[in-house]
ROLUM-406933 format. One record per atom (N, C-alpha, C): residue number from 1; atom name; x, y, z. Coordinates in steps of 0.2 Angstrom, whole numbers, m for minus. Example, Ala and Ser with C-alpha at 12.3 -4.5 7.8 and 13.67 -1.06 7.14 Angstrom:
2
<torvex i="1" at="N" c1="66" c2="m28" c3="39"/>
<torvex i="1" at="CA" c1="62" c2="m22" c3="39"/>
<torvex i="1" at="C" c1="66" c2="m16" c3="39"/>
<torvex i="2" at="N" c1="64" c2="m11" c3="35"/>
<torvex i="2" at="CA" c1="68" c2="m5" c3="36"/>
<torvex i="2" at="C" c1="64" c2="0" c3="39"/>
END
This chain:
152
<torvex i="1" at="N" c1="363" c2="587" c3="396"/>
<torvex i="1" at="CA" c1="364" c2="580" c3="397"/>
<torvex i="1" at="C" c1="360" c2="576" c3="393"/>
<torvex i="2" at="N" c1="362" c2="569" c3="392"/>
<torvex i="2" at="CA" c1="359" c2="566" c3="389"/>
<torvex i="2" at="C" c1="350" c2="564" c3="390"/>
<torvex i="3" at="N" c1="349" c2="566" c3="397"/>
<torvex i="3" at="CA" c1="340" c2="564" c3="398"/>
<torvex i="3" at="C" c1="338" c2="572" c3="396"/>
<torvex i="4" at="N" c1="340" c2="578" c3="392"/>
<torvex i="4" at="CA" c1="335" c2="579" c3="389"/>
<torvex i="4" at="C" c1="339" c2="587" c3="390"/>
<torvex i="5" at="N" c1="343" c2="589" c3="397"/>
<torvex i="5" at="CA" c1="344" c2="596" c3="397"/>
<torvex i="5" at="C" c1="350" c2="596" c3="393"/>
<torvex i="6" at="N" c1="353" c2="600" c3="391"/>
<torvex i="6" at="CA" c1="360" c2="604" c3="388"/>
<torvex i="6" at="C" c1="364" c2="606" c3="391"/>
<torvex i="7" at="N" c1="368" c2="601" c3="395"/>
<torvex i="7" at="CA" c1="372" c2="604" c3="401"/>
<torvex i="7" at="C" c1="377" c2="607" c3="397"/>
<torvex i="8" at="N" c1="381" c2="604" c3="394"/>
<torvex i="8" at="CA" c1="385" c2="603" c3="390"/>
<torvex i="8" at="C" c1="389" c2="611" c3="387"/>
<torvex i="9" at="N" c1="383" c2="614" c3="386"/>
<torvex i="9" at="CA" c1="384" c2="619" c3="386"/>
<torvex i="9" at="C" c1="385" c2="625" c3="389"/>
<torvex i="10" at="N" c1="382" c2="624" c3="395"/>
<torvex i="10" at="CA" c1="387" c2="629" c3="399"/>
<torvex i="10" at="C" c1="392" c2="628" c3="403"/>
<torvex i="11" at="N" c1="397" c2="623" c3="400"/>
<torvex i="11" at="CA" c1="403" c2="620" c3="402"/>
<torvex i="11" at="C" c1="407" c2="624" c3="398"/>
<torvex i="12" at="N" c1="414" c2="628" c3="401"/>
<torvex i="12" at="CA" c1="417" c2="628" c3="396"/>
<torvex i="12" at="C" c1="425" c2="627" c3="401"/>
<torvex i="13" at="N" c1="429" c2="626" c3="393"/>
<torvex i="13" at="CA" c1="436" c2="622" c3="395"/>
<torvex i="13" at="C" c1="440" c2="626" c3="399"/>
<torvex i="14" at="N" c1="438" c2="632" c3="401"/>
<torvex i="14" at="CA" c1="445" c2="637" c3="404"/>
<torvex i="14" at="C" c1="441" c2="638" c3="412"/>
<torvex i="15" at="N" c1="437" c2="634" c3="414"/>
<torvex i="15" at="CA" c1="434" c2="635" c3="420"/>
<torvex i="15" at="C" c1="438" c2="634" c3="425"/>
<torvex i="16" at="N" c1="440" c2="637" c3="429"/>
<torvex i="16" at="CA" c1="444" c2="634" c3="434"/>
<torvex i="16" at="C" c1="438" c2="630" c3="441"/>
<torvex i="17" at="N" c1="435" c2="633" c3="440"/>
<torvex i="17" at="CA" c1="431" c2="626" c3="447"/>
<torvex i="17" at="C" c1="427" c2="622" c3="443"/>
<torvex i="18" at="N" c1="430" c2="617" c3="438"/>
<torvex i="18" at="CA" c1="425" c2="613" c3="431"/>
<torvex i="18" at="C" c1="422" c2="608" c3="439"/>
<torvex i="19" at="N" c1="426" c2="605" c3="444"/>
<torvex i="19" at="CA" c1="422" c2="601" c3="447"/>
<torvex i="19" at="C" c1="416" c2="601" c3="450"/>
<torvex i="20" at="N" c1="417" c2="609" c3="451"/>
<torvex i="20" at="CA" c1="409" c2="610" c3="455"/>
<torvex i="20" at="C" c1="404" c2="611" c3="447"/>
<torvex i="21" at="N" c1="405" c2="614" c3="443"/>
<torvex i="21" at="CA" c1="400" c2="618" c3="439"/>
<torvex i="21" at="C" c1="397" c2="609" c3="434"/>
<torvex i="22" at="N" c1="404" c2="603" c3="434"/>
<torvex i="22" at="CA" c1="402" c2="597" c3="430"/>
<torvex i="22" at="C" c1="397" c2="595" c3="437"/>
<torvex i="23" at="N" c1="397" c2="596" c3="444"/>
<torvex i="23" at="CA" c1="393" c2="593" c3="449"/>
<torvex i="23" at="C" c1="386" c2="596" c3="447"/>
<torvex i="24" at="N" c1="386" c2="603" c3="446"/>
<torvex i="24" at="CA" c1="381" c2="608" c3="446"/>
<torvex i="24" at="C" c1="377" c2="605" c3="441"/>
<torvex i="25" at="N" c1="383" c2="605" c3="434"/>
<torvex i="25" at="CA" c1="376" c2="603" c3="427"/>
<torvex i="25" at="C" c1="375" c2="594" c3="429"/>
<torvex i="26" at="N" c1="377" c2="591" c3="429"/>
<torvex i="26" at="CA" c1="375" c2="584" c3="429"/>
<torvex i="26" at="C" c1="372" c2="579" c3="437"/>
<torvex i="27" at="N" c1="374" c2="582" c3="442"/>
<torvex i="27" at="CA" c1="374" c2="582" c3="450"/>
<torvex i="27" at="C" c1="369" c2="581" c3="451"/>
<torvex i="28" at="N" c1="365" c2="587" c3="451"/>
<torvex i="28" at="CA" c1="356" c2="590" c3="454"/>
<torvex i="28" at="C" c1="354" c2="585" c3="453"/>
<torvex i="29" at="N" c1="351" c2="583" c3="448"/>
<torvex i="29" at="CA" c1="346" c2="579" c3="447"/>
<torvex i="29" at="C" c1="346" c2="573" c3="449"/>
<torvex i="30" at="N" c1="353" c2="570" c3="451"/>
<torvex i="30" at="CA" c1="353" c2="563" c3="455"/>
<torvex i="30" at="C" c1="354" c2="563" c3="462"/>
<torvex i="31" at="N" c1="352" c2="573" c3="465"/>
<torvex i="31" at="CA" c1="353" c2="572" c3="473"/>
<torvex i="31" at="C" c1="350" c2="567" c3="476"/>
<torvex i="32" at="N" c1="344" c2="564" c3="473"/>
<torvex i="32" at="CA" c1="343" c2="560" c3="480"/>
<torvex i="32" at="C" c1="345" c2="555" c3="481"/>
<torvex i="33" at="N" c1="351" c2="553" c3="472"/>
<torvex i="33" at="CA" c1="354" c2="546" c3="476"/>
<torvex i="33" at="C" c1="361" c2="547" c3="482"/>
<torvex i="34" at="N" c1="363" c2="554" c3="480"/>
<torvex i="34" at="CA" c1="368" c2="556" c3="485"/>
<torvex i="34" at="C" c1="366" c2="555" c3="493"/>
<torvex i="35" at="N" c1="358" c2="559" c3="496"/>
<torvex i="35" at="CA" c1="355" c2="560" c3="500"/>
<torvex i="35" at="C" c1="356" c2="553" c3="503"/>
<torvex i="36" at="N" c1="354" c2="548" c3="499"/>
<torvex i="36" at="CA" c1="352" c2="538" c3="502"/>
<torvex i="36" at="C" c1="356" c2="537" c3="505"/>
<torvex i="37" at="N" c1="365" c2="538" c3="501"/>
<torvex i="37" at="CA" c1="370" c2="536" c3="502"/>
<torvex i="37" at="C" c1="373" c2="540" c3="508"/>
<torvex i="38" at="N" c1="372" c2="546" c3="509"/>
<torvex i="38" at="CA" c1="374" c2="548" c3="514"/>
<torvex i="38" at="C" c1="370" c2="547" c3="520"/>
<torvex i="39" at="N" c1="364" c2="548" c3="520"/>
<torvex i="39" at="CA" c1="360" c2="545" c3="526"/>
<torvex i="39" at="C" c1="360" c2="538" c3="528"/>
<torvex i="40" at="N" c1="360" c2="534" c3="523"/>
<torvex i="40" at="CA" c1="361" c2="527" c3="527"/>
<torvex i="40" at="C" c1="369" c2="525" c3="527"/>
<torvex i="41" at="N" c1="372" c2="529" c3="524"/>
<torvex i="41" at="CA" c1="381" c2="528" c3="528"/>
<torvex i="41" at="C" c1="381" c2="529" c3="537"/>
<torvex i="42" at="N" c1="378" c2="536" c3="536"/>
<torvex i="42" at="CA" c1="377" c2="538" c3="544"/>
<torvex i="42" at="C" c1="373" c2="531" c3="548"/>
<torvex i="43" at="N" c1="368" c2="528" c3="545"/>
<torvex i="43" at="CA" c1="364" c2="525" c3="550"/>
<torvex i="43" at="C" c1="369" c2="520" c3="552"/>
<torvex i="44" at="N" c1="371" c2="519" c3="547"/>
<torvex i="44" at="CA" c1="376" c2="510" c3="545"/>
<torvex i="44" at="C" c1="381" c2="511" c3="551"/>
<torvex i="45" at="N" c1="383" c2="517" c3="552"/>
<torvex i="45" at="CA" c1="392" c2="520" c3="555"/>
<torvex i="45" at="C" c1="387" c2="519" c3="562"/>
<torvex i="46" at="N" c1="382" c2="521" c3="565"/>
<torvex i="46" at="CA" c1="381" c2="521" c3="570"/>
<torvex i="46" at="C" c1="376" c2="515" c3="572"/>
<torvex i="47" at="N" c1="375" c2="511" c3="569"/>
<torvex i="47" at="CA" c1="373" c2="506" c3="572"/>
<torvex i="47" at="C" c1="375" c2="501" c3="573"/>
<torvex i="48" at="N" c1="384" c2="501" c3="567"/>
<torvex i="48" at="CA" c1="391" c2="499" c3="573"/>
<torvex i="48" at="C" c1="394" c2="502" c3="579"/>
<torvex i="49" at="N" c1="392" c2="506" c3="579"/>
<torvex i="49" at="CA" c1="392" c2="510" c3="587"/>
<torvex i="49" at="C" c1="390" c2="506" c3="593"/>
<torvex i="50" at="N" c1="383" c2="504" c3="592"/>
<torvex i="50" at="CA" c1="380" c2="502" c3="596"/>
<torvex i="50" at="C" c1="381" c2="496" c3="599"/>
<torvex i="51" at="N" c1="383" c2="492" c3="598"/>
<torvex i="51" at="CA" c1="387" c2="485" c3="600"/>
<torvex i="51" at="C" c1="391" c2="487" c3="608"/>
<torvex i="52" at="N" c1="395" c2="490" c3="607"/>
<torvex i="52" at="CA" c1="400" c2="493" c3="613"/>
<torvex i="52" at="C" c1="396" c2="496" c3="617"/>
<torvex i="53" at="N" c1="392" c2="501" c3="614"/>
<torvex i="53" at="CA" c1="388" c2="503" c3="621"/>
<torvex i="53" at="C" c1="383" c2="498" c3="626"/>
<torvex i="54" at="N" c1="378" c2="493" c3="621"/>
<torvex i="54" at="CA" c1="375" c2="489" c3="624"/>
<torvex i="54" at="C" c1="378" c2="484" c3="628"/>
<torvex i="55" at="N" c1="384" c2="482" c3="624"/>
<torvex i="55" at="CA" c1="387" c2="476" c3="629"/>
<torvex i="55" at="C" c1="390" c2="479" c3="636"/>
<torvex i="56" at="N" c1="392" c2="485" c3="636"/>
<torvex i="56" at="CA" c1="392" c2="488" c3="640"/>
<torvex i="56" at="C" c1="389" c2="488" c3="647"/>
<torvex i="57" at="N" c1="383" c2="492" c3="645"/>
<torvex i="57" at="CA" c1="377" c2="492" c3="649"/>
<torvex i="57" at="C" c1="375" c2="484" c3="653"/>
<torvex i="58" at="N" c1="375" c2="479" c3="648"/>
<torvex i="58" at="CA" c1="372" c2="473" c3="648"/>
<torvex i="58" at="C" c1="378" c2="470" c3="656"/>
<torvex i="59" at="N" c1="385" c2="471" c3="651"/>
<torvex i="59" at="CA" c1="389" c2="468" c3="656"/>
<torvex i="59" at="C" c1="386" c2="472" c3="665"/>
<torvex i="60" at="N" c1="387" c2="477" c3="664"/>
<torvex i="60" at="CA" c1="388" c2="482" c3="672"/>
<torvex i="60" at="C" c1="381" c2="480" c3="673"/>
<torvex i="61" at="N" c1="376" c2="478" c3="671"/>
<torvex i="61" at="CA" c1="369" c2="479" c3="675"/>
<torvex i="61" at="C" c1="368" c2="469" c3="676"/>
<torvex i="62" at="N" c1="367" c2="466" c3="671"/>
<torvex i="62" at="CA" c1="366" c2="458" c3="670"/>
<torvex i="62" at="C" c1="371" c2="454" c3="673"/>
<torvex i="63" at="N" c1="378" c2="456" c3="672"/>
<torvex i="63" at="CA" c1="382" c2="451" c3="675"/>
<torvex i="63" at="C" c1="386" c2="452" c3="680"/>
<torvex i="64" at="N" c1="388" c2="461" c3="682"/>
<torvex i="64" at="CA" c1="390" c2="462" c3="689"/>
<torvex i="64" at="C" c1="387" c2="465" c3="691"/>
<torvex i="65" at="N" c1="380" c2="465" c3="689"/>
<torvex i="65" at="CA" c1="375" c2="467" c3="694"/>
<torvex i="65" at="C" c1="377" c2="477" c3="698"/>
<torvex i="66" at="N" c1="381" c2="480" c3="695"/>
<torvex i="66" at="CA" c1="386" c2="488" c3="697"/>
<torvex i="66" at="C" c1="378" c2="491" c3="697"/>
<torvex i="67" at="N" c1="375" c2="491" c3="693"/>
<torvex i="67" at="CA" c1="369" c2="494" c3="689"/>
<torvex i="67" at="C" c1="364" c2="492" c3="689"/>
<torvex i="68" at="N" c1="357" c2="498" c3="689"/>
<torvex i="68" at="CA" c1="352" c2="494" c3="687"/>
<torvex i="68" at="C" c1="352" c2="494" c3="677"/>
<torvex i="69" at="N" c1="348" c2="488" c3="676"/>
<torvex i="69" at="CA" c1="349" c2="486" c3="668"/>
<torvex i="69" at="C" c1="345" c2="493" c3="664"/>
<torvex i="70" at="N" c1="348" c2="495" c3="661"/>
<torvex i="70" at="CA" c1="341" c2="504" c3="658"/>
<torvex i="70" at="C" c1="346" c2="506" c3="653"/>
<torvex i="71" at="N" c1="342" c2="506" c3="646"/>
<torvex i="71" at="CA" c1="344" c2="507" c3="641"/>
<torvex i="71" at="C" c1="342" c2="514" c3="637"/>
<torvex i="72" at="N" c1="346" c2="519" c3="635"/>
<torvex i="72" at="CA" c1="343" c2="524" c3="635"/>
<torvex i="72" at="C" c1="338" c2="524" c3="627"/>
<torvex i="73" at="N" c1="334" c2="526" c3="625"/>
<torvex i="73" at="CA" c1="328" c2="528" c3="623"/>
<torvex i="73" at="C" c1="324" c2="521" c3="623"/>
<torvex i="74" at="N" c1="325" c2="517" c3="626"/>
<torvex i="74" at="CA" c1="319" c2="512" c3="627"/>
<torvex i="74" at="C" c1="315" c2="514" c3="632"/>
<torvex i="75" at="N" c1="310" c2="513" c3="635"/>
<torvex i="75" at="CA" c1="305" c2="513" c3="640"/>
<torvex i="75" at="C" c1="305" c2="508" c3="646"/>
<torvex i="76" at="N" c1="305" c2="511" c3="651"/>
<torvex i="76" at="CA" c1="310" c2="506" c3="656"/>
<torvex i="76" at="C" c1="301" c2="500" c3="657"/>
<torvex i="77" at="N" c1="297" c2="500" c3="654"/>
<torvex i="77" at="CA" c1="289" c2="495" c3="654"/>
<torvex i="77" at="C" c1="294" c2="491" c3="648"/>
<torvex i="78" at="N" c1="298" c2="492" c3="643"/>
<torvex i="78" at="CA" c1="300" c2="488" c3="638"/>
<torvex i="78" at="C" c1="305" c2="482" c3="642"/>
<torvex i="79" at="N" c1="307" c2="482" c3="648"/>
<torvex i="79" at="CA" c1="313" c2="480" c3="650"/>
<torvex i="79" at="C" c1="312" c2="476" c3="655"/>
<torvex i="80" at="N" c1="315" c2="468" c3="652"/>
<torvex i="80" at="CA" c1="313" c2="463" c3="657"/>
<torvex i="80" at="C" c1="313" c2="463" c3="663"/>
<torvex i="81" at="N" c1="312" c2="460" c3="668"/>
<torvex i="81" at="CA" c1="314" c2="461" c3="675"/>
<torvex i="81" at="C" c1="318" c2="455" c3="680"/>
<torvex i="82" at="N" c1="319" c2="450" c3="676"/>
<torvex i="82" at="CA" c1="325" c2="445" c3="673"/>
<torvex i="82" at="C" c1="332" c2="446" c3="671"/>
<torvex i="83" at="N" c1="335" c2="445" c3="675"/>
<torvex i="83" at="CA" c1="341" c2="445" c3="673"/>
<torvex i="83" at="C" c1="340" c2="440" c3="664"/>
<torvex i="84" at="N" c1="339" c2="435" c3="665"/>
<torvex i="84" at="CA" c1="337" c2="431" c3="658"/>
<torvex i="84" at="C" c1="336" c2="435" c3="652"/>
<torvex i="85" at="N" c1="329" c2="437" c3="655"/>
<torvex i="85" at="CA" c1="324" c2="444" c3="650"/>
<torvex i="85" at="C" c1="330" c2="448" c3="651"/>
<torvex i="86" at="N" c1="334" c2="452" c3="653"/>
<torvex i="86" at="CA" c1="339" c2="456" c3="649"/>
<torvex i="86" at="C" c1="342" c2="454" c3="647"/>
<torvex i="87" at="N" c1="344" c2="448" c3="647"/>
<torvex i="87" at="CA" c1="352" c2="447" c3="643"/>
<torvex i="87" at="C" c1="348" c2="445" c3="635"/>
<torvex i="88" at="N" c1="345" c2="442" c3="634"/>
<torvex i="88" at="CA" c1="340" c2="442" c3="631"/>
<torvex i="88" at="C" c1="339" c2="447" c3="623"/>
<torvex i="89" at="N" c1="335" c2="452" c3="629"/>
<torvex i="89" at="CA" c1="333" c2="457" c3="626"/>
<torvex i="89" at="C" c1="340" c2="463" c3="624"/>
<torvex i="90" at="N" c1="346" c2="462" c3="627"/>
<torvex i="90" at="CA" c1="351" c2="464" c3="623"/>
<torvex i="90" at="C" c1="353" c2="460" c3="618"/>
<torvex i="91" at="N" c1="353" c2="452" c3="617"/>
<torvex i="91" at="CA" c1="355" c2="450" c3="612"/>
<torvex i="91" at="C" c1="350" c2="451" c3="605"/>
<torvex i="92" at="N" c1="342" c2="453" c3="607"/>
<torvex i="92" at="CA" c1="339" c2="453" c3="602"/>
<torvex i="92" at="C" c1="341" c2="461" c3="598"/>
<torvex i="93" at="N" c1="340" c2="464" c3="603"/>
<torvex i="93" at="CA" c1="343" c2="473" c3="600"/>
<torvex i="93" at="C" c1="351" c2="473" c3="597"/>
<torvex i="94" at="N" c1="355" c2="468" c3="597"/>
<torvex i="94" at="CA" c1="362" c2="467" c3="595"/>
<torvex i="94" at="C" c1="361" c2="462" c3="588"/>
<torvex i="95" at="N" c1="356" c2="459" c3="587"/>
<torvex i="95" at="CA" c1="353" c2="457" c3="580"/>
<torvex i="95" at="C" c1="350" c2="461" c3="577"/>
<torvex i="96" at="N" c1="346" c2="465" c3="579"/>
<torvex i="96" at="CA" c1="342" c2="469" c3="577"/>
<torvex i="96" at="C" c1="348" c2="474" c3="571"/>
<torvex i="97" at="N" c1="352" c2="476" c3="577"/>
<torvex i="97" at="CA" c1="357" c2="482" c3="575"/>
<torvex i="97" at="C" c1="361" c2="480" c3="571"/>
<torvex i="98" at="N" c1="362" c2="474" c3="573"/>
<torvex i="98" at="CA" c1="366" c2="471" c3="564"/>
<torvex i="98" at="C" c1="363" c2="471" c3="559"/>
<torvex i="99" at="N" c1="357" c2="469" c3="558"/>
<torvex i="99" at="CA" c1="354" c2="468" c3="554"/>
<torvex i="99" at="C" c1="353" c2="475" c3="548"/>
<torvex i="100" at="N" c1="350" c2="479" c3="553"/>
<torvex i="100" at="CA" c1="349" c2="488" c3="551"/>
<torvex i="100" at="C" c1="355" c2="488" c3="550"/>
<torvex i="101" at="N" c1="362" c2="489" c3="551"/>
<torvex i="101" at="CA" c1="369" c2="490" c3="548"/>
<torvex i="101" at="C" c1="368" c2="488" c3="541"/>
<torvex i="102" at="N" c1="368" c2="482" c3="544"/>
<torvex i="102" at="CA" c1="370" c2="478" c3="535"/>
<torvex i="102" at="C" c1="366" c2="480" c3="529"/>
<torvex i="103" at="N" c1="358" c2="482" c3="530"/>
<torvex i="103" at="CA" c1="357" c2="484" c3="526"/>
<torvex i="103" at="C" c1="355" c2="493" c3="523"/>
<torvex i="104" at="N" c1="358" c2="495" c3="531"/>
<torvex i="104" at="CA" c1="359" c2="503" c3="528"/>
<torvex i="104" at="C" c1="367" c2="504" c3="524"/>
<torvex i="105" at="N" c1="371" c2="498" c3="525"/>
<torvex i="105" at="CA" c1="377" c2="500" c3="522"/>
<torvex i="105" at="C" c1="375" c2="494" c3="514"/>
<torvex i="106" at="N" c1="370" c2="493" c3="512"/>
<torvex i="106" at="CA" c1="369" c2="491" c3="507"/>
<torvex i="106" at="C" c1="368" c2="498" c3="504"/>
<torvex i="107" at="N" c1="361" c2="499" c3="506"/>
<torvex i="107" at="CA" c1="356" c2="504" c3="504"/>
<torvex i="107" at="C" c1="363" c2="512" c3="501"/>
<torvex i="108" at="N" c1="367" c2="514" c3="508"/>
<torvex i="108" at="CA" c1="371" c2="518" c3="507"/>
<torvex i="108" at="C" c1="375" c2="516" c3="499"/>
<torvex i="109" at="N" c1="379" c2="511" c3="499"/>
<torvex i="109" at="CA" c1="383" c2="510" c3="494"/>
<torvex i="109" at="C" c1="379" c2="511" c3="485"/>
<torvex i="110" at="N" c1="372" c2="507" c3="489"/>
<torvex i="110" at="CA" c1="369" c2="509" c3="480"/>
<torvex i="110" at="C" c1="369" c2="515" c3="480"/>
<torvex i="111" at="N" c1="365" c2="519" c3="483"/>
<torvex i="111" at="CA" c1="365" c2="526" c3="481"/>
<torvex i="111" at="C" c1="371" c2="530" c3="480"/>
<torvex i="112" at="N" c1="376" c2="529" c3="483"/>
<torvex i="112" at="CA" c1="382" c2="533" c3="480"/>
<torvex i="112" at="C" c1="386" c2="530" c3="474"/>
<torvex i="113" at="N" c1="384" c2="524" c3="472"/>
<torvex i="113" at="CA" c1="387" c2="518" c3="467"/>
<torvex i="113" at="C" c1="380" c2="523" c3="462"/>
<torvex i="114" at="N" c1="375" c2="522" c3="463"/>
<torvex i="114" at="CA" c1="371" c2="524" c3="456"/>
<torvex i="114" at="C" c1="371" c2="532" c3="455"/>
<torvex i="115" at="N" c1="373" c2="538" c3="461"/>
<torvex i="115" at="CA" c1="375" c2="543" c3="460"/>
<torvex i="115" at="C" c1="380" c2="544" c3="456"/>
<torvex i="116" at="N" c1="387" c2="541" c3="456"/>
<torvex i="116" at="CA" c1="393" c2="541" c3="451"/>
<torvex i="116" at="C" c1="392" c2="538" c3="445"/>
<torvex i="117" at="N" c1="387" c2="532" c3="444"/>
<torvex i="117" at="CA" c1="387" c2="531" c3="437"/>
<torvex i="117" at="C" c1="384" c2="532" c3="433"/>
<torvex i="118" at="N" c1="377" c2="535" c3="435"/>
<torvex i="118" at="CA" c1="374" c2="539" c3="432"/>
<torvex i="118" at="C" c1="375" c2="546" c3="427"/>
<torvex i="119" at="N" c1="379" c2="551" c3="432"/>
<torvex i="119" at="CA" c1="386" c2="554" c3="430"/>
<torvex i="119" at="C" c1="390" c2="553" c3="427"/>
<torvex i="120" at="N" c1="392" c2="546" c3="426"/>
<torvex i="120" at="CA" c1="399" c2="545" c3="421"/>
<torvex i="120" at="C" c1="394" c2="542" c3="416"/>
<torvex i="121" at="N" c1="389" c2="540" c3="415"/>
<torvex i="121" at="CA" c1="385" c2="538" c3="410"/>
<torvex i="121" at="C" c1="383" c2="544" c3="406"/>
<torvex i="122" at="N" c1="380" c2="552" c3="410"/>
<torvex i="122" at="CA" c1="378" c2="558" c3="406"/>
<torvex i="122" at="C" c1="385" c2="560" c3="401"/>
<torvex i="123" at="N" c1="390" c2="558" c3="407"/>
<torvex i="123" at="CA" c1="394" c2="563" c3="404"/>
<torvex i="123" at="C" c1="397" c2="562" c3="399"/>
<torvex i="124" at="N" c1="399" c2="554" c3="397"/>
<torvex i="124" at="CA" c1="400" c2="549" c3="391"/>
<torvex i="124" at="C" c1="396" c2="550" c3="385"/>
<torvex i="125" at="N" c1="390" c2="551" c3="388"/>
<torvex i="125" at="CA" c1="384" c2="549" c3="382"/>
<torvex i="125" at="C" c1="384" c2="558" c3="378"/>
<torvex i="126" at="N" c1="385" c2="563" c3="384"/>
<torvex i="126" at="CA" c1="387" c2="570" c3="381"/>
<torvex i="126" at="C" c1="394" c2="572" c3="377"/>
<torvex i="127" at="N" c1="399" c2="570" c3="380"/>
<torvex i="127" at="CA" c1="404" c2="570" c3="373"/>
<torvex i="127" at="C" c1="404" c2="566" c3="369"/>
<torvex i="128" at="N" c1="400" c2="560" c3="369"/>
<torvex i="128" at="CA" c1="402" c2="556" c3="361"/>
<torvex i="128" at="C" c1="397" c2="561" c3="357"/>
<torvex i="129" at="N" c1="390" c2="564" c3="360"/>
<torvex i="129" at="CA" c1="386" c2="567" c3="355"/>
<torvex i="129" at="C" c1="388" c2="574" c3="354"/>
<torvex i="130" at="N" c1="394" c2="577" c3="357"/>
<torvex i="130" at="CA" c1="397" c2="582" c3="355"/>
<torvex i="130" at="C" c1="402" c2="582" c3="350"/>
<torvex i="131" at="N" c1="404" c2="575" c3="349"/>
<torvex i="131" at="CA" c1="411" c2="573" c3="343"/>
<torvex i="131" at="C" c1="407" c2="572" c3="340"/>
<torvex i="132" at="N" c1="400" c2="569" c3="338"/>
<torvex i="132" at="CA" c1="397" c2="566" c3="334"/>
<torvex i="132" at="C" c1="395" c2="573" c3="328"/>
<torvex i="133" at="N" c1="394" c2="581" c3="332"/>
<torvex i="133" at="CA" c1="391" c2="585" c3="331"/>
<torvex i="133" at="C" c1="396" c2="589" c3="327"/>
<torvex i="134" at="N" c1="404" c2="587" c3="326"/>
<torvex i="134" at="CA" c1="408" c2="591" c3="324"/>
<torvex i="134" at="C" c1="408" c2="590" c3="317"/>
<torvex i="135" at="N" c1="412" c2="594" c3="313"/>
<torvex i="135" at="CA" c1="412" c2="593" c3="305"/>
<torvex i="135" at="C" c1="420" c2="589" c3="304"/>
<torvex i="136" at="N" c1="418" c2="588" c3="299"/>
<torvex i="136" at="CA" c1="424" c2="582" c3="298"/>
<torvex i="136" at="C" c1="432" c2="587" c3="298"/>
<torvex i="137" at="N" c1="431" c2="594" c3="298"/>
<torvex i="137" at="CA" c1="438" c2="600" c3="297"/>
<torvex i="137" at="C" c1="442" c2="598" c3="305"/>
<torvex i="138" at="N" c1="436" c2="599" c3="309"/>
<torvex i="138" at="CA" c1="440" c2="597" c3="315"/>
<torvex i="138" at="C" c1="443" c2="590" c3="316"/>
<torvex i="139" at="N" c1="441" c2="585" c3="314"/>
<torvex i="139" at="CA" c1="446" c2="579" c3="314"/>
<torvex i="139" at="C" c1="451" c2="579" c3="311"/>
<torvex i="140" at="N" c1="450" c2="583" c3="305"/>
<torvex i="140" at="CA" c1="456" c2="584" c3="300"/>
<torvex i="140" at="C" c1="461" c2="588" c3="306"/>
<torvex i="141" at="N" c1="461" c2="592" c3="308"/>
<torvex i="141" at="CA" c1="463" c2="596" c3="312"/>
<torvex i="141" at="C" c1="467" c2="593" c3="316"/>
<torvex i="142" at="N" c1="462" c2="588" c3="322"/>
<torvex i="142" at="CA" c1="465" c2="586" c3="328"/>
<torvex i="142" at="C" c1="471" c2="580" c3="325"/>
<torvex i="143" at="N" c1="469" c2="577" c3="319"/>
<torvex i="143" at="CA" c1="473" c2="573" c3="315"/>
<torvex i="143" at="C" c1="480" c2="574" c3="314"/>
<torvex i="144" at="N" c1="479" c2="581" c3="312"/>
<torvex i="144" at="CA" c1="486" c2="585" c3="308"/>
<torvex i="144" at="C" c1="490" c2="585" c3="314"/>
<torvex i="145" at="N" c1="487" c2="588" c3="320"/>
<torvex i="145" at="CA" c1="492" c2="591" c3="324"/>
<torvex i="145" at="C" c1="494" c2="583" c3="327"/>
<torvex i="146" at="N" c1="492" c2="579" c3="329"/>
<torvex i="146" at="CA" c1="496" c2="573" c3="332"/>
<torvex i="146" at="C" c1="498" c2="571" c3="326"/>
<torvex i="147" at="N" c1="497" c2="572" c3="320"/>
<torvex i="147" at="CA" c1="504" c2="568" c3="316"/>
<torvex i="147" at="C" c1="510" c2="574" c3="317"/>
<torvex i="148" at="N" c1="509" c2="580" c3="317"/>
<torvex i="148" at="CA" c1="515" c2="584" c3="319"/>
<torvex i="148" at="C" c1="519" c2="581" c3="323"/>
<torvex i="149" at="N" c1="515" c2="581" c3="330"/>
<torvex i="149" at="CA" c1="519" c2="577" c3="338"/>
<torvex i="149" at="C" c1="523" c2="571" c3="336"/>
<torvex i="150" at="N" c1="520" c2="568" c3="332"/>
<torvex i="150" at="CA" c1="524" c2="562" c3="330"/>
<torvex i="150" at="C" c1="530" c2="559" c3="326"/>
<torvex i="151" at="N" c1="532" c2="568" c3="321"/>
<torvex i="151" at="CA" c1="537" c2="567" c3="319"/>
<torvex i="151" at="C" c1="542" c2="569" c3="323"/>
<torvex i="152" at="N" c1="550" c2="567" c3="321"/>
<torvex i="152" at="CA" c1="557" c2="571" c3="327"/>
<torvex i="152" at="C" c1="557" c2="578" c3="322"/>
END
């Protein structure tokens, strides 16, 4: 690759699974932006989740009273004893969980955005400096045969 290993060369054209072995040589080294991307896609996906359940909860316990108000991994000391104080404190945790959304689905996107172009960046930079490496027979060569194709 271009930051310094020789991927390149343990590529070759007759591979039949080029897609994993081009992941293998150029991939590795930018796992962590895949990791970002995937973990905060997860966080993002389920913190649109949570909207439904809280409203949920909120409704049956705050406004038809079916329930007592109790959200699960909060501490029942964290939770008002006000009907007010929970509508409340659901509306803050319904901000809160927007807010985490929106920025774990930023966070996910760069990381899988700077894992692919990073990759299309090695992999550009490695075959222009493979043509670059050729002798002028080979051009002559790839020349001739597309003038062949172009005659009837």
């Amino acid at each position: 690759m271009s930051r310094g290993t020789a991927a390149s060369a343990t590529l070759e054209p007759s591979d039949g699974g080029s897609m994993w072995r081009l992941y293998a040589a150029y991939g590795r080294e930018n796992t962590g932006h895949a990791v970002l991307g995937t973990v905060m896609a997860l966080l993002a996906r389920g913190t649109g989740l949570l909207p439904a359940l809280l409203l949920g909860l909120a409704i049956d316990a705050v406004l038809l009273g079916t329930r007592p108000f109790s959200l699960p991994l909060v501490p029942e000391t964290w939770i008002p004893a006000t009907a007010t104080g929970q509508l409340w404190l659901t509306v803050g945790i319904l901000l809160g969980a927007t807010l985490v959304g929106a920025v774990a689905s930023y966070l996910g996107s760069y990381g899988w955005n700077r894992f692919a172009q990073t990759i299309q960046h090695d992999l550009r930079t490695d075959a222009y400096q493979h043509l670059q490496a050729q002798d002028r027979a080979f051009f002559d060569a790839a020349f001739d045969e597309s003038d062949r194709r172009d005659r009837p």
